[in-house]
C-alpha positions as CSV (number, residue, x, y, z in Angstrom):
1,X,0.0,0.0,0.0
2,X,2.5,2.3,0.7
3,X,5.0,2.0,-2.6
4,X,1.9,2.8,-4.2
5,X,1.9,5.9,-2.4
6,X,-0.9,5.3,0.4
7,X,-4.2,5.7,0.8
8,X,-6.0,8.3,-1.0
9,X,-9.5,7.9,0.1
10,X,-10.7,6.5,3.9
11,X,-14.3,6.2,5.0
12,X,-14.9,4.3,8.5
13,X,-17.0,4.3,11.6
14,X,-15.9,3.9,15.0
15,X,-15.8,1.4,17.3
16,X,-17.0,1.2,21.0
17,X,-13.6,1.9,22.2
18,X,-13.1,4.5,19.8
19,X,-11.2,2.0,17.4
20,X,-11.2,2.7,13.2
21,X,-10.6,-0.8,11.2
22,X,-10.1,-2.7,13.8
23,X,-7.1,-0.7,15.5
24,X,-8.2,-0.8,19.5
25,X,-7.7,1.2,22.4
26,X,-3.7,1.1,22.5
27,X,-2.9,0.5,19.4
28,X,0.3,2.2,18.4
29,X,0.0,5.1,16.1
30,X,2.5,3.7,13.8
31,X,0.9,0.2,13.1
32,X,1.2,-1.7,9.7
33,X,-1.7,-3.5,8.4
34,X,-1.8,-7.1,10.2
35,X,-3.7,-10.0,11.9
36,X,-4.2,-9.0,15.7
37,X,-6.1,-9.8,18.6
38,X,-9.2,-7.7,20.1
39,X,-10.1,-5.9,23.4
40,X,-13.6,-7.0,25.2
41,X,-15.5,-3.7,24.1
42,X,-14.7,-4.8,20.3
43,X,-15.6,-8.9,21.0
44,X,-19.1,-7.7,22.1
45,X,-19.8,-5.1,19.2
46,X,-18.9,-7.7,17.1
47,X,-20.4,-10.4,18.5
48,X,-24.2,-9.6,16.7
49,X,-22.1,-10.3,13.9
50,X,-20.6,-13.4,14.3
51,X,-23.3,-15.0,16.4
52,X,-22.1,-14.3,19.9
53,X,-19.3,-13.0,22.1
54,X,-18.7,-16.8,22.8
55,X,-17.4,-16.9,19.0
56,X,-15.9,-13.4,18.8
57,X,-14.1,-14.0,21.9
58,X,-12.1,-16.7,19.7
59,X,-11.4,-14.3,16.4
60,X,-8.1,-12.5,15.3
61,X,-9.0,-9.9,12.9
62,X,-6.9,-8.7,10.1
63,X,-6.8,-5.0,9.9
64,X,-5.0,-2.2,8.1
65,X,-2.9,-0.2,10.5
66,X,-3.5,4.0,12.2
67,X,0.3,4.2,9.7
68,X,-1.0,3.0,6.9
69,X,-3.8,4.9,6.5
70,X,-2.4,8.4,7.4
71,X,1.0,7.3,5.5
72,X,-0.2,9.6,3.0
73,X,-0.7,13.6,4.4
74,X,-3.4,14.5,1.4
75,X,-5.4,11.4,2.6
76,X,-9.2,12.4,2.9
77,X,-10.1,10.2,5.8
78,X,-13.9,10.6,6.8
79,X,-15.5,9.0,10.1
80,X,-19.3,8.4,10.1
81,X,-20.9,8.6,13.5
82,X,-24.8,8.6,14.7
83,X,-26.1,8.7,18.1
84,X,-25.1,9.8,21.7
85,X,-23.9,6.7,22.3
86,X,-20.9,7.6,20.4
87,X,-20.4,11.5,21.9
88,X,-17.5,9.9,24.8
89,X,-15.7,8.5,22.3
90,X,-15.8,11.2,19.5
91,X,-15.2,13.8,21.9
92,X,-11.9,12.1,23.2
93,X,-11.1,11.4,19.8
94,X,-11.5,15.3,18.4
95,X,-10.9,17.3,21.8
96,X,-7.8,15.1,23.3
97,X,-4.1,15.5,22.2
98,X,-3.2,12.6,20.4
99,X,-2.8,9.6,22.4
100,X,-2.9,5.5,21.8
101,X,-6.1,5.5,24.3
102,X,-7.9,7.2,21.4
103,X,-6.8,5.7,18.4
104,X,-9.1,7.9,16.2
105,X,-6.8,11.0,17.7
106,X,-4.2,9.7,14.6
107,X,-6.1,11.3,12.2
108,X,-5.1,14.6,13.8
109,X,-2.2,14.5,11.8
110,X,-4.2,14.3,8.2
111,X,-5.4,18.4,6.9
112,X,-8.2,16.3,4.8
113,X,-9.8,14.1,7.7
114,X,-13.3,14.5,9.0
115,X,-16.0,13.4,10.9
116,X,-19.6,13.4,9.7
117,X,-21.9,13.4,13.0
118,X,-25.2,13.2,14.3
119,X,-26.1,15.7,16.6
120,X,-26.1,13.5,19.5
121,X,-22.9,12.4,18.5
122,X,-21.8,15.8,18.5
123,X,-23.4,16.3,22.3
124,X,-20.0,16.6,23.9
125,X,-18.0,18.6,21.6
126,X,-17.4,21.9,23.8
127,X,-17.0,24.0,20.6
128,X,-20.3,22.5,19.2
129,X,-22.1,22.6,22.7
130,X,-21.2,26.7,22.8
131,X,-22.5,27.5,19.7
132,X,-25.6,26.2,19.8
133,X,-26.0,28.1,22.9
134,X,-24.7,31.5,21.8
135,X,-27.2,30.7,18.8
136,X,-30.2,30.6,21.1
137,X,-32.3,33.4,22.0
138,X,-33.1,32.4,25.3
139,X,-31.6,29.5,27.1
140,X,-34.1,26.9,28.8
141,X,-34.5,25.7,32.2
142,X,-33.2,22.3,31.3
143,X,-30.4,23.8,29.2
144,X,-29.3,25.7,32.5
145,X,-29.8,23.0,34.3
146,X,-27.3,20.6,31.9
147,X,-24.7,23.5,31.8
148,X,-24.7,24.1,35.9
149,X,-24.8,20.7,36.8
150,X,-21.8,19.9,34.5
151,X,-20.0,22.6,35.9
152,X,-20.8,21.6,39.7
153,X,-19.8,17.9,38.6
154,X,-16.5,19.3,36.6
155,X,-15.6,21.5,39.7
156,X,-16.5,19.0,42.3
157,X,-18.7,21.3,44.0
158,X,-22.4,21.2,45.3
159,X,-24.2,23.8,43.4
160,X,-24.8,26.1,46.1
161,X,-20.9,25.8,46.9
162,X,-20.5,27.4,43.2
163,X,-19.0,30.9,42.9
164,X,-19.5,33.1,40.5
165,X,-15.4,32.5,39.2
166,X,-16.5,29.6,38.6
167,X,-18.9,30.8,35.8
168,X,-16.5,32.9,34.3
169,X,-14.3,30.4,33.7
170,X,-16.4,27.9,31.8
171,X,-17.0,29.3,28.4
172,X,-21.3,27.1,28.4
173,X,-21.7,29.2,32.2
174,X,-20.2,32.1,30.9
175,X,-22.4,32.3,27.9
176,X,-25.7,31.1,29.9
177,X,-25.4,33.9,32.1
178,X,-25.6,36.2,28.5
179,X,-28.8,34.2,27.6
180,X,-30.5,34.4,31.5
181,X,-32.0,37.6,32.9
182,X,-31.1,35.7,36.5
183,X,-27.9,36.0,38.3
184,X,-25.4,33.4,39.0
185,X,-26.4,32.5,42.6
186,X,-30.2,32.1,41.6
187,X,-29.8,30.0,39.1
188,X,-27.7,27.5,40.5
189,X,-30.1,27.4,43.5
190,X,-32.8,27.3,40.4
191,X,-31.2,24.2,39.6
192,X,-30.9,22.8,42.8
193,X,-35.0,23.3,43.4
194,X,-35.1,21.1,40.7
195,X,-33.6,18.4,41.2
196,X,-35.0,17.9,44.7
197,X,-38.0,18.3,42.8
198,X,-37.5,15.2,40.8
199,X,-36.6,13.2,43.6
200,X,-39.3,13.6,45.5
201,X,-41.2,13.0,42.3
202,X,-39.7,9.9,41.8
203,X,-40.1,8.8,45.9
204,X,-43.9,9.1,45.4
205,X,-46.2,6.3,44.2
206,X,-49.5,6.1,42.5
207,X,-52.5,4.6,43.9
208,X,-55.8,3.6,42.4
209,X,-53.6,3.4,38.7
210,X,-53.6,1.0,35.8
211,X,-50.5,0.4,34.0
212,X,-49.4,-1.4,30.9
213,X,-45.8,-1.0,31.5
214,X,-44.1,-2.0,27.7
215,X,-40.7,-3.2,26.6
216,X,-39.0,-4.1,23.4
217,X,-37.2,-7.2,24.7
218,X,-37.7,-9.3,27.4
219,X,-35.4,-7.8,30.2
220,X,-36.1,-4.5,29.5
221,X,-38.6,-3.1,32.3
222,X,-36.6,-5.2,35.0
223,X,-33.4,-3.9,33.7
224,X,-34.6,-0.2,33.5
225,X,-37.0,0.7,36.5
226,X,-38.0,-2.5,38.5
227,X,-37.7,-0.6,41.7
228,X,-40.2,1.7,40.7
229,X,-42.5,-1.1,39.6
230,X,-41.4,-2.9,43.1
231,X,-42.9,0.3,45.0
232,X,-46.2,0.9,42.6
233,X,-46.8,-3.1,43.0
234,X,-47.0,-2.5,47.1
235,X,-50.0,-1.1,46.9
236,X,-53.1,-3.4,46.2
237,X,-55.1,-0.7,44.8
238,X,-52.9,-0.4,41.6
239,X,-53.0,-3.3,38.7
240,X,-50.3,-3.8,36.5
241,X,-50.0,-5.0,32.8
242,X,-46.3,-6.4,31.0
243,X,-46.4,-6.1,27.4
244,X,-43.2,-7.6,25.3
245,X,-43.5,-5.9,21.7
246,X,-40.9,-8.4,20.2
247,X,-40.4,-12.4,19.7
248,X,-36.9,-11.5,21.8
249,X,-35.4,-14.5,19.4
250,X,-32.7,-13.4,18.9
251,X,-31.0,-13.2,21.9
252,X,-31.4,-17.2,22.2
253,X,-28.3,-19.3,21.6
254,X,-28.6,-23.3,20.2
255,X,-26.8,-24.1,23.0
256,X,-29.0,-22.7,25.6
257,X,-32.1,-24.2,23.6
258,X,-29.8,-27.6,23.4
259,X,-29.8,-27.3,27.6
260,X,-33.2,-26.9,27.5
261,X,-33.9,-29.9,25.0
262,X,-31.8,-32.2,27.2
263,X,-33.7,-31.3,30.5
264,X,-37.0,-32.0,28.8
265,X,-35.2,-35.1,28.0
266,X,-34.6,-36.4,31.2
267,X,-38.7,-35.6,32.2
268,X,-40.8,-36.5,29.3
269,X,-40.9,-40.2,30.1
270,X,-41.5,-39.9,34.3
271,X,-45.0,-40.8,35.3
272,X,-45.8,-37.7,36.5
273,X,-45.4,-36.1,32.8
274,X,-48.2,-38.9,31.7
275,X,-50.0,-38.4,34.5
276,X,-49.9,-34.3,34.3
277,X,-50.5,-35.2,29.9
278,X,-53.7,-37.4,30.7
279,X,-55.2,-34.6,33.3
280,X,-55.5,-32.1,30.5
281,X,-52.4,-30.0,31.9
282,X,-51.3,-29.6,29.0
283,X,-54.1,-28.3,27.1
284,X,-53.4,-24.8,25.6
285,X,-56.9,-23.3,27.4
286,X,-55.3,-24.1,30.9
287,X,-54.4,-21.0,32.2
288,X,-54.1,-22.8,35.6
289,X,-51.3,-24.8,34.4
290,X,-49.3,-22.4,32.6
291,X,-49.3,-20.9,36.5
292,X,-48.2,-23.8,37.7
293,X,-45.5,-24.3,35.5
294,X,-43.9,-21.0,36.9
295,X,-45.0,-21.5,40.3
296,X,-42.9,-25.0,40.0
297,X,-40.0,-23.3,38.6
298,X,-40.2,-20.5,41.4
299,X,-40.5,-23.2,44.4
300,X,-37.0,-24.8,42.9
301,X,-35.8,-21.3,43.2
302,X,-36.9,-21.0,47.0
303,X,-35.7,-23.9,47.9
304,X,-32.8,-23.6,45.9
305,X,-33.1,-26.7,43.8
306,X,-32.0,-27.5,40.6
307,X,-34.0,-30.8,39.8
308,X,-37.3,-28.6,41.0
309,X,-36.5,-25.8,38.9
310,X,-35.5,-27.8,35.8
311,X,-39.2,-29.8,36.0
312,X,-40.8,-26.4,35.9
313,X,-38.8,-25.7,32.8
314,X,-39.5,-28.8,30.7
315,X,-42.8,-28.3,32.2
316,X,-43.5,-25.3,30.3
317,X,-41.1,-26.3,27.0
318,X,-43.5,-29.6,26.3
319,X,-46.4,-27.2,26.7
320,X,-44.7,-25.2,23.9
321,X,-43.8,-27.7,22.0
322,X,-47.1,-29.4,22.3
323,X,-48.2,-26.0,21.1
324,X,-45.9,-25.8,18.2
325,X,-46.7,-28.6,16.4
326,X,-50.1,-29.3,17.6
327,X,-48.6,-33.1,19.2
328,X,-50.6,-34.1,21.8
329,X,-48.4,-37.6,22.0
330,X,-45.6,-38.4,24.2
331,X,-43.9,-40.7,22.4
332,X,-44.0,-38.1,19.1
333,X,-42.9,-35.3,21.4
334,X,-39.9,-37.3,22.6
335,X,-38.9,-37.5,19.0
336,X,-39.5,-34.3,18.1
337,X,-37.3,-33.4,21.5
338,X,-34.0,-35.8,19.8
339,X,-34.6,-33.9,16.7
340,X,-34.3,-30.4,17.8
341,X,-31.6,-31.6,19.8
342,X,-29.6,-32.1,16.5
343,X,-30.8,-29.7,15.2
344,X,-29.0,-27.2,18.2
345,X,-26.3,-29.3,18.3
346,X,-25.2,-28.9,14.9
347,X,-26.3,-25.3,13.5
348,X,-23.3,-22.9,13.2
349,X,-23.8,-19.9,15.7
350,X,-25.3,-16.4,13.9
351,X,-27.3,-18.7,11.2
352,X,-31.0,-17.3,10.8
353,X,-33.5,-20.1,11.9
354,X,-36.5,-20.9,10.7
355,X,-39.7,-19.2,11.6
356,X,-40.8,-22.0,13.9
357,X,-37.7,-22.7,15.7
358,X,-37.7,-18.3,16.0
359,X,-40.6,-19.1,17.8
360,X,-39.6,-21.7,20.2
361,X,-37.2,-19.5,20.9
362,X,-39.1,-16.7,21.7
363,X,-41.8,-18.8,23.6
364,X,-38.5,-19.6,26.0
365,X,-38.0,-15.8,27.1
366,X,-41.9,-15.5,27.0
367,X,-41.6,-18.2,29.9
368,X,-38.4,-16.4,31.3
369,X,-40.7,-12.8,31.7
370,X,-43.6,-14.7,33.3
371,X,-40.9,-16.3,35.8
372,X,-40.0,-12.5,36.9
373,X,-43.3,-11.4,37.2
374,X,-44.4,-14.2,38.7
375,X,-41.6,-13.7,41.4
376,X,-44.2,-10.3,42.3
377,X,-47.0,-12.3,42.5
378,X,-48.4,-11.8,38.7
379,X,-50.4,-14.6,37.1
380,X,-49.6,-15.0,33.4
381,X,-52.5,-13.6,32.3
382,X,-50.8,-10.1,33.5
383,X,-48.1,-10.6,31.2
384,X,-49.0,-10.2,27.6
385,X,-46.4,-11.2,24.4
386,X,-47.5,-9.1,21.4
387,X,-44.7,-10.8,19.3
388,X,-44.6,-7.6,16.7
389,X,-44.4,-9.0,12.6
390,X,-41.4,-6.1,11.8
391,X,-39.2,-8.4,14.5
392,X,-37.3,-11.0,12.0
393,X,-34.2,-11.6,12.9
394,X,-33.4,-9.9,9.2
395,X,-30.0,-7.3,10.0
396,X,-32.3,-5.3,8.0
397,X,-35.8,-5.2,9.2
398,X,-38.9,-4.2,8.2
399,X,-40.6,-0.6,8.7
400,X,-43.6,-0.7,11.4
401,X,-47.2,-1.5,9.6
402,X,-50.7,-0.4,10.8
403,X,-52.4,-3.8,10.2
404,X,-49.2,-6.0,11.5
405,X,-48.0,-3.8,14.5
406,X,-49.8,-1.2,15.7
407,X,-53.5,-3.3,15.9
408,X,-51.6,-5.6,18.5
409,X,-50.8,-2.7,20.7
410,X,-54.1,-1.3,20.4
411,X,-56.1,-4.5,21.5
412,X,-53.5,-4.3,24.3
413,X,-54.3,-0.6,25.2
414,X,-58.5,-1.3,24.6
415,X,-58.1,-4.4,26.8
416,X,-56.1,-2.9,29.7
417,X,-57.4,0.7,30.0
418,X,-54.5,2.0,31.3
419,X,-54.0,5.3,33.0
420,X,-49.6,4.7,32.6
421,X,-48.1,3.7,29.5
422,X,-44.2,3.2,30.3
423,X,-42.4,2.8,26.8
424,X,-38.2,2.4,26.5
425,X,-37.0,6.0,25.2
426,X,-33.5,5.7,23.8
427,X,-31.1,8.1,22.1
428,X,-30.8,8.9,19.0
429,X,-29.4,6.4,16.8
430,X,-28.8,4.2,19.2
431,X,-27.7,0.8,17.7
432,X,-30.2,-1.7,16.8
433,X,-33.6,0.2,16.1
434,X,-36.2,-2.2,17.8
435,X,-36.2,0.0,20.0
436,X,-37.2,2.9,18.3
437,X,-39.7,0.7,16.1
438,X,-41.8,-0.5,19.4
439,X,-41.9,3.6,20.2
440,X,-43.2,4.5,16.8
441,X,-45.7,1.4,17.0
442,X,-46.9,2.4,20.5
443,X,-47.0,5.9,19.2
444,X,-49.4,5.5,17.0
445,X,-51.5,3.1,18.9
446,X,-51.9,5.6,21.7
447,X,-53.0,8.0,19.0
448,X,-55.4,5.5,17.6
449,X,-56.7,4.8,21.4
450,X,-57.1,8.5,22.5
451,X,-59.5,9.0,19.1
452,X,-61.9,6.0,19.7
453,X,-61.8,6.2,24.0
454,X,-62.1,10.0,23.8
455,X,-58.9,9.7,26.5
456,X,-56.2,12.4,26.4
457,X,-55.3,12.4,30.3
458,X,-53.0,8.7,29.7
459,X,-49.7,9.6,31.2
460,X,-46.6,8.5,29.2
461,X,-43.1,7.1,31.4
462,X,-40.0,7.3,29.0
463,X,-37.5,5.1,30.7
464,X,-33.6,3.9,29.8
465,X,-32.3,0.6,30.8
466,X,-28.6,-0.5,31.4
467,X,-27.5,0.8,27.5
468,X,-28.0,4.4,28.0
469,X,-28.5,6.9,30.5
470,X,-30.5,10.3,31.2
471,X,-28.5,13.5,31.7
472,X,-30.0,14.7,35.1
473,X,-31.5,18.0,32.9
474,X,-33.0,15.3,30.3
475,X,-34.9,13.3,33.3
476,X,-37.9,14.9,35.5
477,X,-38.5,11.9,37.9
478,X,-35.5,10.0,39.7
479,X,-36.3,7.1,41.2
480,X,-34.1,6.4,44.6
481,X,-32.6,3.0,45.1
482,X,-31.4,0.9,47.8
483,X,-28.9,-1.5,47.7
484,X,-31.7,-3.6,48.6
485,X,-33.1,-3.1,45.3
486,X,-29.9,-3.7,43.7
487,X,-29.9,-6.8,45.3
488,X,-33.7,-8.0,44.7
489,X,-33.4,-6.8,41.1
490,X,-29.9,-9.1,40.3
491,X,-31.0,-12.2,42.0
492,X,-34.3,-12.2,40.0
493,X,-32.5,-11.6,36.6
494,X,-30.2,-14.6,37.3
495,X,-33.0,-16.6,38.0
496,X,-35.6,-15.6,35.4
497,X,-33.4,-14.8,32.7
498,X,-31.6,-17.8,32.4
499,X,-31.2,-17.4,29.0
500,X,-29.2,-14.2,29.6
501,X,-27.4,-15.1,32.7
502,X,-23.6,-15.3,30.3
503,X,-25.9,-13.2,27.8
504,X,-24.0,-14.2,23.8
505,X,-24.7,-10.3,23.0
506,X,-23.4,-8.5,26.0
507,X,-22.5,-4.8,26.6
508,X,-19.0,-3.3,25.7
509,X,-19.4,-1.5,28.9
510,X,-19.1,-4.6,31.4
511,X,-17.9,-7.9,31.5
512,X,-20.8,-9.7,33.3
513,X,-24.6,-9.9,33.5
514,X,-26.9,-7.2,33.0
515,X,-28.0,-7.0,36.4
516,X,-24.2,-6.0,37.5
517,X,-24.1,-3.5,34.9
């Protein structure tokens, strides 16, 4: 590459870790191109990819090195970046001298390189930041409060400990004070009213309330506000709805299903499964036994046995299966159990499965929701699995529809009645857009249910989970925790979410289960 005079043209993202090709956090500025190892925030962005951090854990990569691709100084070397989740890293990259901890810093040296943003990947860019507030007429309370709190937090102060030097200094409290008619000390204690405001808010709980609390995946309520559904659930006057928009398929690995195949296994021939087969138990009417499967599972968790929990799992995975294929035979599910187990055992990891075993997969974390919700006391008939038609599996999937996936959510909202509506609110172009497609679905469903039930008082909860957090000015309830909570809320995701326990698609950010995260 280089005797033919370098690279003339270079158009990359970049990487959790702030890597370009695959050149990591310390990488040396002067590296060739070459087959190299990974760092763990690059094995789990690239394990959607490859079909799990289990496989990407294993993988060299061959890369072309930060040298090669500035070797030549008129190089035009553009970055693409969308979404907040990206401002830390872009900012080090732009704003930091140049340093191996930001490899994208290299480009530094290059007249011709540039990055393309978002404007939430632009969100911590101080240059940026400024002019957007020297461009508006009148700053906002929550733009005062994002300025003055990252001052206090940058000066180590309380806010009422802030002087007014302190403003001076910092160019975004400098320029606030321009575009605010109040002076220093009143709005800092502005600020502070605030945000005792919004914990008390969030200290509070509703009573007499109906909620239809919503998430895109699985985990995503528990691993976002379960303390605040803990607290609401105290009180007997309240009734509570859980409505998973998506199949959740995806995060499924063949060898957890192969586990779960072999378990059933070991059951499906016992007396008790005949017996429990020729009582009707199995029937896809019973409500009572789908209960009882969960309530078997949770006594195995209480008394801390494996062999109890396991039953309640094959329980529930014959009454799937039975389900599935419309089998009402023992001896035809047992077969159908060896099959599958091939079928797990010898599928290469990342491969798209076919619609029915995308099901059985996603009847598996339907089972693992009504496990955590059963461990508050809710029946399965609280817990509701809309199974959205845009979720695939596809990299590219479809748009949201009217008739495919906003009627679901609608029935949802007609048969609940709720007066809370809790829906996942991330950033900006934040990764993987199911997300963003269960908002725009439940969007227009609420729209669709405030027309025909004449109901415009339905309060709306945005919430974040372990992926992304709130600025304090972008939040106006904060919920306290105690460790307690911390506590409650990790032991029920290792026990519910078995599937996720040594989760094949973790976050960059942490090593380790959600519920540590």
């Amino acid at each position: 590459i280089r005797a033919l005079g370098g690279i003339g043209f270079f158009l990359g993202g970049i990487g959790p870790d702030g890597h370009i090709g695959f050149n990591v956090c310390g990488s040396d500025h002067h590296s060739t191109t070459r087959l190299t190892p990974t760092n763990y925030e690059t094995q789990a962005a690239a394990a959607t990819d490859l079909g799990g951090i289990e496989i990407s854990r294993k993988r060299l990569v061959i890369t072309i090195g930060l040298g090669t691709i500035t070797y030549n100084p008129n190089c035009a070397a553009i970055i693409i970046a969308a979404g907040e989740a990206k401002a830390g890293i872009i900012a080090s990259a732009v704003q930091s001298e140049k340093n191996i901890l930001y490899p994208a810093s290299v480009l530094q040296n290059l007249p011709n390189a540039r990055f393309y943003l978002t404007q939430g990947a632009a969100k911590l860019l101080t240059e940026r930041q400024f002019h957007l507030l020297k461009n508006l007429e009148r700053a906002s309370d929550e733009d005062a409060e994002k300025v003055i709190v990252d001052l206090a937090f940058k000066k180590r102060k309380r806010l009422i400990d802030l002087e007014q030097k302190d403003f001076l200094a910092d160019r975004l409290a400098a320029e606030l004070l321009n575009k605010r008619s109040e002076s220093w000390q009143d709005l800092a204690q502005m600020v502070r009213t605030h945000l005792i405001a919004k914990i008390e808010k969030g200290a509070q709980t509703l009573n007499h309330t109906r909620f239809l609390h919503t998430e895109p995946h699985h985990d995503d309520i528990m691993l976002g506000y379960l303390p605040y559904v803990v607290r609401h659930v105290r009180d007997a006057s309240n009734t509570h709805f859980f409505a998973c928009l998506t199949g959740g398929f995806t995060a499924v690995t063949n060898q957890y299903m192969l586990g779960h195949m072999q378990r059933l296994y070991k059951f499906i021939d016992t007396a008790e499964f005949a017996g429990l087969m020729q009582s009707g138990y199995f029937d896809e009417d019973n409500e009572t036994g789908r209960n009882r499967d969960v309530w078997r599972y949770l006594d195995g968790v209480a008394s801390a046995s494996e062999v109890v929990k396991d039953e309640g799992t094959a329980r529930r995975l014959l009454r799937n299966l039975i389900q599935l294929f419309d089998e009402h035979d023992l001896n035809n599910l047992k077969h159908r159990t060896a099959e599958l187990q091939h079928y797990f055992e010898t599928q290469y990891p990342g491969k798209k499965d076919p619609d029915f075993i995308q099901r059985l997969k996603g009847m598996c974390r339907e089972w693992e929701a009504e496990c955590l919700w059963g461990y508050f006391g809710w029946n399965c008939s609280n817990v509701m699995h809309l199974r959205l038609g845009f979720y695939t599996g596809d990299i590219f999937t479809e748009e949201p529809t009217e008739s495919r996936d906003v009627r679901p959510v609608l029935e949802a909202l007609q048969k609940v009645k709720p007066d809370v509506v809790t829906v996942a609110l991330d950033p900006e172009a934040s990764g993987p857009d199911t997300h963003y497609k269960v908002l725009q679905a439940i969007t227009a469903a609420l729209k669709r249910y405030e027309s025909q039930a004449g109901r415009s008082d339905i309060k709306v909860w945005g919430y974040r989970n372990v992926w992304f957090r709130f600025h304090p000015s972008e939040a106006n309830i904060y919920v306290p925790v105690s460790l307690n909570m911390f506590t409650v809320m990790h032991e029920a995701f290792m026990n519910a979410f078995i599937s996720q326990k040594y989760a094949s698609f973790p976050s960059y950010e942490h090593d380790g289960p959600f519920s540590e995260l």
